[in-house]
C-alpha positions as CSV (number, residue, x, y, z in Angstrom):
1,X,-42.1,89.7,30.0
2,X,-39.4,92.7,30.4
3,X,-36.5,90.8,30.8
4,X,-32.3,92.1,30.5
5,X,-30.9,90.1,28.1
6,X,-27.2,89.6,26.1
7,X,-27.5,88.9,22.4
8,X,-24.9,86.4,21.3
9,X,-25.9,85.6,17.6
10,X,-27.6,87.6,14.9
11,X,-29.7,86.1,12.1
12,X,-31.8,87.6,9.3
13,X,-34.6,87.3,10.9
14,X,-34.0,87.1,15.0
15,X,-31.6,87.0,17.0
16,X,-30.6,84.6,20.0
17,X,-29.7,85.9,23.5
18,X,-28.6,84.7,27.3
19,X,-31.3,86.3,29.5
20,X,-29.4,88.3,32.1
21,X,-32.3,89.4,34.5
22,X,-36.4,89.2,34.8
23,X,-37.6,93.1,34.8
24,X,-41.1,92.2,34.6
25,X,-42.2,88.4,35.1
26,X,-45.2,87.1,33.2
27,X,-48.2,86.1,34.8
28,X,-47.7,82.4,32.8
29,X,-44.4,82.0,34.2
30,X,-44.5,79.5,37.3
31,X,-41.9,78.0,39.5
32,X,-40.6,74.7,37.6
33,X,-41.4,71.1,39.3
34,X,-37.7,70.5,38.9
35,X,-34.8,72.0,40.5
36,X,-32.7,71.7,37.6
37,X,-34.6,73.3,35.2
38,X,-33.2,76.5,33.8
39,X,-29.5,75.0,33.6
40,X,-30.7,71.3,32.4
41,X,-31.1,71.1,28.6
42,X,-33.5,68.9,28.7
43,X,-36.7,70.7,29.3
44,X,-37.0,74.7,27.7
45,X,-40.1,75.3,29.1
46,X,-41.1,74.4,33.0
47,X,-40.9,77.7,33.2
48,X,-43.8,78.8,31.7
49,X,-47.9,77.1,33.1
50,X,-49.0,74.3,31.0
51,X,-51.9,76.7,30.0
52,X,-49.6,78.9,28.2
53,X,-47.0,76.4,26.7
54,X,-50.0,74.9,24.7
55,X,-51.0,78.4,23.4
56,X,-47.4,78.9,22.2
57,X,-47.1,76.0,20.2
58,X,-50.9,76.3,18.9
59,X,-49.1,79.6,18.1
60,X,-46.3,78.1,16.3
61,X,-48.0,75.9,14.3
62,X,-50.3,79.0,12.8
63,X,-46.8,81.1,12.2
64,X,-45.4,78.0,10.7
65,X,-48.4,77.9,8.3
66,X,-48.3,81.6,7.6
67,X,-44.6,81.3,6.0
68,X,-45.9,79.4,3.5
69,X,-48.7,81.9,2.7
70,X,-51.0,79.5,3.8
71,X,-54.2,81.7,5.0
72,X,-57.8,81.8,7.1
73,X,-57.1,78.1,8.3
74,X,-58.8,77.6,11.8
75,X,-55.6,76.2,14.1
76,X,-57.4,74.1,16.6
77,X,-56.1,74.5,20.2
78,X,-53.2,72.2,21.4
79,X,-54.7,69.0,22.9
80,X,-53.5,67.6,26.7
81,X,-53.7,65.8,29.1
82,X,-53.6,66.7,33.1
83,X,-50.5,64.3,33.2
84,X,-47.3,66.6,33.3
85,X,-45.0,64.8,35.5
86,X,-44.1,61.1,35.1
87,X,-45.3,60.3,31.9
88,X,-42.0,59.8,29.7
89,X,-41.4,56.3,29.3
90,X,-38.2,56.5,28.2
91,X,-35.0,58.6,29.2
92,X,-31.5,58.3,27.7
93,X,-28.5,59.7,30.1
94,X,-25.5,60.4,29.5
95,X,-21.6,59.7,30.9
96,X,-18.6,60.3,30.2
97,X,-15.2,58.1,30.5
98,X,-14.3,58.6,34.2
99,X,-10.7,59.8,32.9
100,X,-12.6,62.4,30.4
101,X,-15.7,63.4,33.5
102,X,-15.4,67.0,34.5
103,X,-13.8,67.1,38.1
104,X,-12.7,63.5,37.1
105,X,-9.0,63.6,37.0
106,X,-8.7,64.9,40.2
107,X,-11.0,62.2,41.6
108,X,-8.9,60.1,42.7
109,X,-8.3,58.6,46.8
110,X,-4.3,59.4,46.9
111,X,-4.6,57.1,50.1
112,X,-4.7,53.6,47.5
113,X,-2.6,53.1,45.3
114,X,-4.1,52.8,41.9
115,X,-7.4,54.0,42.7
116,X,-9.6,54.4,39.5
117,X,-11.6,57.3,38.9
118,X,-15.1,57.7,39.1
119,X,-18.1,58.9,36.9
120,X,-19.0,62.6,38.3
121,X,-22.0,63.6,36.2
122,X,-24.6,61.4,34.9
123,X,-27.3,63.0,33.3
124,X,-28.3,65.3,30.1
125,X,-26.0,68.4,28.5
126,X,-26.5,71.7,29.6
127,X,-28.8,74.5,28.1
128,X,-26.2,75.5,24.8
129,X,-23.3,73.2,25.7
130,X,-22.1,70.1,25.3
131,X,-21.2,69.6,28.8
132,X,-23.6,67.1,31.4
133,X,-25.0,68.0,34.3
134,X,-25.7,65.5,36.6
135,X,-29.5,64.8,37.2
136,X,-30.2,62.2,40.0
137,X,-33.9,62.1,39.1
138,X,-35.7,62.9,36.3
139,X,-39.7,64.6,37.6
140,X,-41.2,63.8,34.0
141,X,-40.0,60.1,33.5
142,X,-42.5,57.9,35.2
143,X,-41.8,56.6,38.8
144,X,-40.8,52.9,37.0
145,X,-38.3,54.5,34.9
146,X,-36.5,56.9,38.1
147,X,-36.4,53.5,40.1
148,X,-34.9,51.9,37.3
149,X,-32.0,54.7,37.1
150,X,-31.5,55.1,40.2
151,X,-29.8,51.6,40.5
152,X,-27.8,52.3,37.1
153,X,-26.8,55.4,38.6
154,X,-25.5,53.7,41.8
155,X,-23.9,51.1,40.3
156,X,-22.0,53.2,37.2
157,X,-21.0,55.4,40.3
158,X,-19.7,52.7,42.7
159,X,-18.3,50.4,40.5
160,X,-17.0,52.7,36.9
161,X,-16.3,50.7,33.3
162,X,-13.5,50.0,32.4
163,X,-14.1,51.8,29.0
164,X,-12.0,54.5,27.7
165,X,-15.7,56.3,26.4
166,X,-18.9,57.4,27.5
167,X,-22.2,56.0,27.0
168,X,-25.8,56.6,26.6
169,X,-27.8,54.6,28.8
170,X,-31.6,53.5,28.0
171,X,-34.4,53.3,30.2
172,X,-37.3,52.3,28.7
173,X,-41.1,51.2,30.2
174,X,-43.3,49.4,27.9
175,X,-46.7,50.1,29.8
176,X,-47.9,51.5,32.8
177,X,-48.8,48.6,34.5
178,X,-45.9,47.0,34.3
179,X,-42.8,48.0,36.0
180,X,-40.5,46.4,34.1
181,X,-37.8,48.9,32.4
182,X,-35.6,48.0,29.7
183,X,-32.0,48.8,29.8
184,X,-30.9,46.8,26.2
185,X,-31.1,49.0,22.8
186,X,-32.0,45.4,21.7
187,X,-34.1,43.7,23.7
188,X,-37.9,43.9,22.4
189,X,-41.0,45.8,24.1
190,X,-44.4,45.4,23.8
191,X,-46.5,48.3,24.8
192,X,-50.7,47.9,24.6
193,X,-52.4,50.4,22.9
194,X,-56.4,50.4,22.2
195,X,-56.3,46.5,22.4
196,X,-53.9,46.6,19.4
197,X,-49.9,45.0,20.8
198,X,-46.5,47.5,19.1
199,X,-43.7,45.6,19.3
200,X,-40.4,47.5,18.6
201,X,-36.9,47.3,20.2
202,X,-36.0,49.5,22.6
203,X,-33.8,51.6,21.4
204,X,-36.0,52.2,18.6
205,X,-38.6,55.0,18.2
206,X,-41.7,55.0,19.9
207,X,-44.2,57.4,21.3
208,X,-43.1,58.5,24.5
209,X,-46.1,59.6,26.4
210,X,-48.8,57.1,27.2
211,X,-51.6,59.5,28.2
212,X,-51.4,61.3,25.3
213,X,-51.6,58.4,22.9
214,X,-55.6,58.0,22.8
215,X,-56.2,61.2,22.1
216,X,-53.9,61.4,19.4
217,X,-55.2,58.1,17.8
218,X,-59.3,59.7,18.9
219,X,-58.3,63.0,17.0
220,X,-56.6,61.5,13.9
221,X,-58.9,58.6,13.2
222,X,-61.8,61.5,13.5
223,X,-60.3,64.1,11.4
224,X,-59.3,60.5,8.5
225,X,-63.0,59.5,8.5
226,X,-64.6,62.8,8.6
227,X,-67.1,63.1,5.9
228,X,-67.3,59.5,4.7
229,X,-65.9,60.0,1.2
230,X,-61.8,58.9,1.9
231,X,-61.1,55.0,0.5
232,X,-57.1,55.6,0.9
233,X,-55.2,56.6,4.1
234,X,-51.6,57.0,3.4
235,X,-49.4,57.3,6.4
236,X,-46.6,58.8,5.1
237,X,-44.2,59.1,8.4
238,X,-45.3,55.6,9.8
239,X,-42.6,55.0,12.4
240,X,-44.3,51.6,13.9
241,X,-47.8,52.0,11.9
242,X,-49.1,53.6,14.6
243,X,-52.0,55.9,13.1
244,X,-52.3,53.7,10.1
245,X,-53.5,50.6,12.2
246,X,-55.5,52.5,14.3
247,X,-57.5,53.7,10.8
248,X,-57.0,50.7,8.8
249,X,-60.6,49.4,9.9
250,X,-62.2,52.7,8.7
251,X,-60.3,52.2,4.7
């Protein structure tokens, strides 16, 4: 693209930059799925077609490589899956206090006396700041999970805590077909994977996207076993075993 742009911070090797105006739009850039984007920090790039966010980071995984003088390797393209709304299984808003919320201090019904103030933004920070913005609906969080907060949005908003802080909420599904969301850091999930049962709490880290997960586990196990002459798989950033039990079998 030709774009305008103001450079805010200089570094040996690039510089970052607020873009002011599009001169010349790509023919990968598309209109994002949600209204938010482009001021929501949570998603960079629903600007840009599926198609070409997979060819940047099949990109960036080849420049990567090439800063360590690693050279000729063969970077496979990024894998997908046609899913690219309502897959994430998990989303973690934010609040703040309802004395500490943006616009509210001023929130506040000067008809009753005493009146608390109320929660104004619920929701994620902003593209480089720290401050929310308020997102009723989230498009990539499956339609369990946007049910689910929408009734903790309508409750934190009608009826504030008492609490002096913010919070993080959690909103977590443990498999598609079930609509059950988790709102406990605590509580324990069970999501079904290949006929194999993860148990983790929720709060805890797990993949995710559910689409994606067979492929991952097909591509891995593949790539393990290729060639026949492994007897050891060590899965060095295990998380929950995920990969490891998948190949286990095959070791």
């Amino acid at each position: 693209e030709l774009v305008k742009a103001r450079v805010f911070r200089n570094f040996r090797n690039y510089s970052e930059a607020d873009l002011v105006a599009i001169v010349e739009a790509s023919g990968d850039r598309v209109t994002p799925v949600c209204p938010l984007a482009g001021d929501c920090g949570g998603c960079q790039l629903q600007h840009m077609s599926i198609e070409a966010q997979r060819r940047m980071k099949t990109d960036n995984v080849e420049e990567a490589l090439q800063q360590y003088d690693i050279q000729n390797v063969k970077i496979n393209p990024c894998l997908g899956t046609d899913e690219t709304i309502g897959y994430r299984s998990k989303l973690t808003p934010h609040y703040q206090s309802p004395s500490q919320s943006r616009r509210g201090a001023r929130n506040v019904d000067s008809d009753i006396e005493g009146s608390d103030k109320k929660i104004q933004e619920i929701g994620f920070q902003k593209q480089s700041s720290r401050q929310l913005i308020d997102v009723p609906s989230c498009p990539i969080a499956t339609p369990a999970v946007n049910k689910a907060y929408a009734k903790v949005r309508e409750q934190l908003l009608s009826e504030p805590p008492k609490s002096k802080k913010g919070a993080t909420l959690l909103l977590r599904q443990g498999n598609l077909d079930d609509d059950h969301v988790e709102t406990n850091h605590r509580e324990f999930l069970t999501t079904t994977v290949g006929g194999l049962d993860f148990s983790y709490r929720a709060g805890n880290f797990f993949q995710n996207n559910y689409y994606v997960l067979p492929l991952m586990i097909d591509h891995v196990v593949s790539e393990a076993i290729r060639g026949g002459g492994m007897t050891h798989l060590a899965d060095c950033y295990c998380g929950s075993g995920f990969f490891a039990l998948f190949s286990a079998s095959f070791f």
